[in-house]
C-alpha positions as CSV (number, residue, x, y, z in Angstrom):
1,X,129.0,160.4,112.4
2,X,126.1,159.6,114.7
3,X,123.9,159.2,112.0
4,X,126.4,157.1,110.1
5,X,126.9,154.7,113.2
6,X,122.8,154.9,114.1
7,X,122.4,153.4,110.3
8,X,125.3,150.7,110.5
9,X,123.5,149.8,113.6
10,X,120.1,149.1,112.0
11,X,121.5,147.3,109.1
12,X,123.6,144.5,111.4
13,X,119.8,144.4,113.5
14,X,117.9,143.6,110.1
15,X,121.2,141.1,108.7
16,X,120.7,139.4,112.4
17,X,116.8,139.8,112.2
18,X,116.6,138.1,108.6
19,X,119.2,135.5,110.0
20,X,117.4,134.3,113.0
21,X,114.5,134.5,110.8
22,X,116.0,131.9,108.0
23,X,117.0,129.7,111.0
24,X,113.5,130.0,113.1
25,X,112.1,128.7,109.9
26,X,114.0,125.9,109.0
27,X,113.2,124.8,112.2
28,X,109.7,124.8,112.0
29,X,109.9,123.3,108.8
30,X,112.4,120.2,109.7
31,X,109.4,117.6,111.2
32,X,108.0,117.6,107.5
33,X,111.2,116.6,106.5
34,X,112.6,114.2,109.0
35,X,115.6,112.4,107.6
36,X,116.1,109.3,110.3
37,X,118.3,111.6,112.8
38,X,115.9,110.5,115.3
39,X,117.2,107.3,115.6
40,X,119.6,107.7,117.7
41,X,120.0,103.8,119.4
42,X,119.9,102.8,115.4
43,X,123.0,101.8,114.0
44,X,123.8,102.7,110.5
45,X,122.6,99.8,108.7
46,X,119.8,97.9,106.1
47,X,117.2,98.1,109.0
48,X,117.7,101.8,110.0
49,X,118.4,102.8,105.9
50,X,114.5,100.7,104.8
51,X,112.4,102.4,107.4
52,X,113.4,106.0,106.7
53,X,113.9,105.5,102.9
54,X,110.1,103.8,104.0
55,X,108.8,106.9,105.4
56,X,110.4,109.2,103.2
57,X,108.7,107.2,100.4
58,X,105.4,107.5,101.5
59,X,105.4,111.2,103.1
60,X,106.9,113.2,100.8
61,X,104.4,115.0,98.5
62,X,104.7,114.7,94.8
63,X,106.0,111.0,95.6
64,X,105.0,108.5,93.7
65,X,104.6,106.4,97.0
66,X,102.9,109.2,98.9
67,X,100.1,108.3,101.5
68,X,97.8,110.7,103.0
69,X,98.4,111.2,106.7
70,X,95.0,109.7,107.3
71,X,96.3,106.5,105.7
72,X,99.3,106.0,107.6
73,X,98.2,103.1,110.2
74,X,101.6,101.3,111.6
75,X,100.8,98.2,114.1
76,X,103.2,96.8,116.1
77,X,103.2,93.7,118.5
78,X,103.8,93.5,121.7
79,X,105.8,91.4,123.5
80,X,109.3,90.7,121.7
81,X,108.8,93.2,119.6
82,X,108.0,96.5,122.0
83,X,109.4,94.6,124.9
84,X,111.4,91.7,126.7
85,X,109.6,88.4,126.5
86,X,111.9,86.2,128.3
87,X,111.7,83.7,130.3
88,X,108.4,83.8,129.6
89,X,105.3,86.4,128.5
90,X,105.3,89.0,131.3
91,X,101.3,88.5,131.4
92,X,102.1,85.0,132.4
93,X,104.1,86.4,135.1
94,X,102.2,88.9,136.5
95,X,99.1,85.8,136.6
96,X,101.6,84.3,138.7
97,X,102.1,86.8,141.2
98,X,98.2,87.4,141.1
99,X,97.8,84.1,142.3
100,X,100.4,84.7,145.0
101,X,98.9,87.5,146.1
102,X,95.0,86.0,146.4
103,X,96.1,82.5,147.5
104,X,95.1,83.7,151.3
105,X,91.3,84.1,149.8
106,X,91.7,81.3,147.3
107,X,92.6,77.9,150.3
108,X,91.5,75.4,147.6
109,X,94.6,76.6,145.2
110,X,96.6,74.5,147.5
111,X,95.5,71.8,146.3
112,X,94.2,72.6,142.8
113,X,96.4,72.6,139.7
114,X,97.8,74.5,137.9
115,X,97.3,77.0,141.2
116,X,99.6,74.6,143.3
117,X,102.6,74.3,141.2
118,X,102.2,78.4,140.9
119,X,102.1,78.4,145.0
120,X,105.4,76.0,144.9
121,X,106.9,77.1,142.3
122,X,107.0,73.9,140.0
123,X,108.1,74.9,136.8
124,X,107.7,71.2,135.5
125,X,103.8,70.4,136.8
126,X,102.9,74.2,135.5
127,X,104.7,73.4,132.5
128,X,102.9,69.7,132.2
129,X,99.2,71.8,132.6
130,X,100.0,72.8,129.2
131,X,97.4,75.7,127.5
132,X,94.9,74.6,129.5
133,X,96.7,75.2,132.5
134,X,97.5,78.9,131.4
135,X,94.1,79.9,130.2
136,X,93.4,78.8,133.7
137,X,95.4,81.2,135.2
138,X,94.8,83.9,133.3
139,X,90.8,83.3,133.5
140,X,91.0,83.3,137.4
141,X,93.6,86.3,138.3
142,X,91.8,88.4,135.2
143,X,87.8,88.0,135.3
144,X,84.7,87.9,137.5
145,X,85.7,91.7,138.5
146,X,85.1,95.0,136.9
147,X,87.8,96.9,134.5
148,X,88.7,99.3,136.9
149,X,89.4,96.9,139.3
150,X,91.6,95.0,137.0
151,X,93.2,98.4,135.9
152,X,93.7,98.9,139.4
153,X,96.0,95.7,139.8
154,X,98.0,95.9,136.8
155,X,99.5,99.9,137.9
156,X,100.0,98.2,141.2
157,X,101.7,95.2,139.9
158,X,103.6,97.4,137.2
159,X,105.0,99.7,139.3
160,X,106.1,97.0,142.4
161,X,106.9,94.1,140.2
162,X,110.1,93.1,139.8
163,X,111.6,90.4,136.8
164,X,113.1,87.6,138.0
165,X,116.5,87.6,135.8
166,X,116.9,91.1,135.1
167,X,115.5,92.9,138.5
168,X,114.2,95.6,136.5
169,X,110.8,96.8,136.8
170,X,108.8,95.4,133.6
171,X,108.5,98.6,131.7
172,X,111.5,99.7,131.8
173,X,111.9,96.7,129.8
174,X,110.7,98.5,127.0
175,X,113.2,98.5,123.5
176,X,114.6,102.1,123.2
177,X,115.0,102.1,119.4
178,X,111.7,100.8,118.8
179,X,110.1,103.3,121.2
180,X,112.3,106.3,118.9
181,X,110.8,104.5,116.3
182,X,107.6,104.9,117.3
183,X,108.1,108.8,118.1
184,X,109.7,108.5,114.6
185,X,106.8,107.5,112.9
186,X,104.5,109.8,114.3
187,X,106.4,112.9,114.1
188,X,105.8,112.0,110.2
189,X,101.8,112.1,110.8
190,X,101.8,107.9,111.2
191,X,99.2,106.4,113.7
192,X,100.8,104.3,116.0
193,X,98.4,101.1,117.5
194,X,99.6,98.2,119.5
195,X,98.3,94.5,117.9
196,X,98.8,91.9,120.3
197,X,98.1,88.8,121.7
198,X,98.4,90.1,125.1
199,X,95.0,90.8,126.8
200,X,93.9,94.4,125.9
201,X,93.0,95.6,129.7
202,X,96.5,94.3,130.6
203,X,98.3,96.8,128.4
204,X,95.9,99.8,128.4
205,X,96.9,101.0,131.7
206,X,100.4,101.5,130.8
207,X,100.8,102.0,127.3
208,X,100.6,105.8,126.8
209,X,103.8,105.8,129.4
210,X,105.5,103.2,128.1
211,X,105.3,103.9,124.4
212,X,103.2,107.0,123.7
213,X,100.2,104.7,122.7
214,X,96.8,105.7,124.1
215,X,94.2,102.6,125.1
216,X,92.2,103.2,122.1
217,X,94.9,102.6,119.8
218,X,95.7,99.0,121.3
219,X,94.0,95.9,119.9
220,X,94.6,92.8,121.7
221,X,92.7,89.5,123.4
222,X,90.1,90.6,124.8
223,X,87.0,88.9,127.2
224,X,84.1,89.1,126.9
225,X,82.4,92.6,128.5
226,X,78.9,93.2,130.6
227,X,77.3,96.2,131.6
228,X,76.3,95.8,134.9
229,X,75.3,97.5,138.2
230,X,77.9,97.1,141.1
231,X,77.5,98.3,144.7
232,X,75.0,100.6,142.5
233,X,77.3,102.2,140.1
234,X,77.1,100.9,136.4
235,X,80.4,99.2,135.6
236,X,82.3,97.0,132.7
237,X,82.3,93.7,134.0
238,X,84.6,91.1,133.1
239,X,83.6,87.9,131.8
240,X,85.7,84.7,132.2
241,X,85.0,84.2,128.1
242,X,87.0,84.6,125.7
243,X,85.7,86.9,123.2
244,X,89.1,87.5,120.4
245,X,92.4,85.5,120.9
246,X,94.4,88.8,119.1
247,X,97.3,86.2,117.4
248,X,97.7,84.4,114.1
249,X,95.3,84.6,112.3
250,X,93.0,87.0,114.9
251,X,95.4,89.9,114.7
252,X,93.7,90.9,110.7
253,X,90.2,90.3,112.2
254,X,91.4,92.5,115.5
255,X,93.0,95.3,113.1
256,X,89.5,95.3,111.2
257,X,87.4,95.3,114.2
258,X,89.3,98.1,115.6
259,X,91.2,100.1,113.5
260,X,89.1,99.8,110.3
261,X,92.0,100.2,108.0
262,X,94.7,98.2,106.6
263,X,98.1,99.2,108.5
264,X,100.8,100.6,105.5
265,X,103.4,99.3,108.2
266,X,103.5,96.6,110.3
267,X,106.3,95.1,112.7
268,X,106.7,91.9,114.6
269,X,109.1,89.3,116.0
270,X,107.4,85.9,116.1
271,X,104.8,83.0,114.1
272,X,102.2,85.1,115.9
273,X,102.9,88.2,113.9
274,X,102.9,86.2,110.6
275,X,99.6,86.7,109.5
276,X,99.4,90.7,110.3
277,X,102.7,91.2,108.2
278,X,101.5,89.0,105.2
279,X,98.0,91.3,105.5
280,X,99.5,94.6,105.7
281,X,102.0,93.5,102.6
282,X,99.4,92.2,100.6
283,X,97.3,95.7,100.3
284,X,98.3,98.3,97.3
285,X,100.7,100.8,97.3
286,X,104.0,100.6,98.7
287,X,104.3,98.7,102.2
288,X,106.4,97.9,105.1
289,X,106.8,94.7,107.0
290,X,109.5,94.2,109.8
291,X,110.7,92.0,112.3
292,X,112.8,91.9,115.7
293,X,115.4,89.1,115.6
294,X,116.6,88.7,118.8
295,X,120.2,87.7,118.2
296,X,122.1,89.4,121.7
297,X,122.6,86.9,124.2
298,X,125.1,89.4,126.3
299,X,122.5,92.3,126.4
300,X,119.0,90.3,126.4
301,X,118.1,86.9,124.9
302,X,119.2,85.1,121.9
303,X,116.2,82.8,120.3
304,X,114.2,82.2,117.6
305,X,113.2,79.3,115.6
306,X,113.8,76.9,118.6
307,X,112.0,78.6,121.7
308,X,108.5,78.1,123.3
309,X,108.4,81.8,123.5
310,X,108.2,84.0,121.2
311,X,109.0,81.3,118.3
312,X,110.5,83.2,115.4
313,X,110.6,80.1,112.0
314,X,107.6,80.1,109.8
315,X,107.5,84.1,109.8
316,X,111.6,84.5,109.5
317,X,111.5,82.1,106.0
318,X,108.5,84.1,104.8
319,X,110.6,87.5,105.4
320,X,113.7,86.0,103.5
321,X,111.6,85.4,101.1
322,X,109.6,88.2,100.6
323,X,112.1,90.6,100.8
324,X,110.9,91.9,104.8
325,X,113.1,94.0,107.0
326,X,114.5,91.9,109.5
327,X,116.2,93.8,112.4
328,X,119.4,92.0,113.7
329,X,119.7,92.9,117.1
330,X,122.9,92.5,118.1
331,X,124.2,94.1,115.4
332,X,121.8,96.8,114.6
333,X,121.4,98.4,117.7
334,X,123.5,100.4,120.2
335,X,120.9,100.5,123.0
336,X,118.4,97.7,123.9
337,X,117.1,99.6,127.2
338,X,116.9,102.8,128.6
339,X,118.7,102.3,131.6
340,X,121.8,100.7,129.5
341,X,125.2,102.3,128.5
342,X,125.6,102.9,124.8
């Protein structure tokens, strides 16, 4: 009877064995296989249903469509389309609270435009300095000092900075479904690169937190860089020159530069992007273009062909038209931040 009940015993351990084994393995095997799960803040809809039937497409072997991992370069912009944008590019901001900050150094900039409206806080003379004005700004609070310095102010100004409608820290501004996007993409062997007209050394120091995106893989603006000895250490100096402005028309000749590759996916939300979606659609094979509408006024803005940020009309008729995945907002997606509620 012993021998009976020993016996029983060993066959329920090798029917348990086998079954944890069947289950150990189709869970090793279910990132090669990802069917959109993942998506969690994605509401079942035409956005959500083209980027996995996308993906599927193009990582499945034996697919027509199928791209070797290597292949697989997805580019996204930044601001609008990663992240809030509103009421204006958080650069922008954070130029402005440089110049707050260094005023005590800087006595002249109480005198000098665009530098006085920033210290007053007039919106219309900053607004009447126009581009100029901005490239002002933005030359004076981000050159004539060395990367890690500049590094240096942007964690500071990242983790104490505060926006002025929202009072949320700036990357926790970040868009949760595109961020499970991301993580989406690369679970199915996509490389994942930021292309935007932001500057570059603005976004390198907190990318990998924010998004999982390491500074090589971003591609932005960028000045012009010196080699040079300071306090007799060699250091990347900052040069008040522009060297690539990483929109329109620059962000092809930034992918290039960088990257080396034609992106298989590309995603965007403004005019800016226009020019990076028609490039990555134009290359063989199948391809992906895709932009952020931003449609909730309750939960973040609501703007597009009519804003001086962020302008969303050339590139919205070209996705109609070409057939382009554009992501309603509002309606397609149950969480826009982290912190919010589903």
């Amino acid at each position: 009877m012993r021998h009976i009940d020993e016996r029983g015993l060993m066959q329920r351990w090798i029917a348990w064995t086998w079954l944890c084994a069947v289950f150990l393995l189709a869970g090793c095997a279910a990132p090669q296989s990802r069917t959109g799960a993942d998506l969690a803040s994605w509401n079942d809809g035409p956005s959500r249903a083209a980027i996995v039937d996308f993906v599927k497409a193009v990582t499945q072997p034996g697919s027509p469509d199928f791209v070797p991992a290597d292949e697989r370069i997805a580019v996204f912009d930044n601001d609008g389309t990663l992240w809030s944008e509103q009421p204006m590019y958080f650069e922008v901001l954070f130029a402005m609270d440089e110049v707050r900050a260094q005023a005590p150094s800087h006595p002249e900039w109480k005198t000098t435009q665009p530098f006085k409206a920033v210290l007053e806080k007039d919106n219309a003379a900053l607004a009447k300095s126009g581009h100029q004005g901005l490239m002002t700004l933005i030359a004076a609070t981000h050159t004539d000092m060395t990367v890690d310095q500049f590094a240096q102010r942007v964690n500071r100004w990242t983790q104490t900075a505060r926006h002025p409608t929202t009072g949320m820290a700036y990357t926790s501004m970040t868009y949760l479904p595109m961020r499970e996007l991301l993580d989406y993409l690369r679970a199915n062997g996509f490389k994942t690169y930021i292309v935007s007209g932001g500057e570059t050394e603005f976004m390198r120091p907190w990318t990998q937190a924010a998004y999982g995106i390491p500074p090589e893989q971003v591609v932005g603006t960028s000045f012009v860089a010196e080699l040079q000895t300071v306090d007799g250490e060699l250091q990347i100096m900052r040069l008040p020159k522009i060297d690539l402005v990483d929109d329109g028309p620059g962000k092809p000749v930034g992918i290039q530069r960088q990257i080396g590759r034609r992106p298989i996916l590309a995603f965007g939300n403004s005019d800016g992007d226009l020019q990076m979606l028609e490039w990555t659609t134009a290359g063989p094979g199948k391809r992906f273009a895709g932009l952020v509408h931003h449609t909730d006024a309750r939960r973040e803005w609501a703007y597009d062909r009519q804003s001086s940020v962020g302008r969303l009309d050339k590139a919205l008729d070209a996705a109609r038209a070409q057939g382009w995945t554009v992501v309603d907002m509002e309606k397609e997606w149950k969480q826009i931040y982290q912190s919010e509620k589903p």
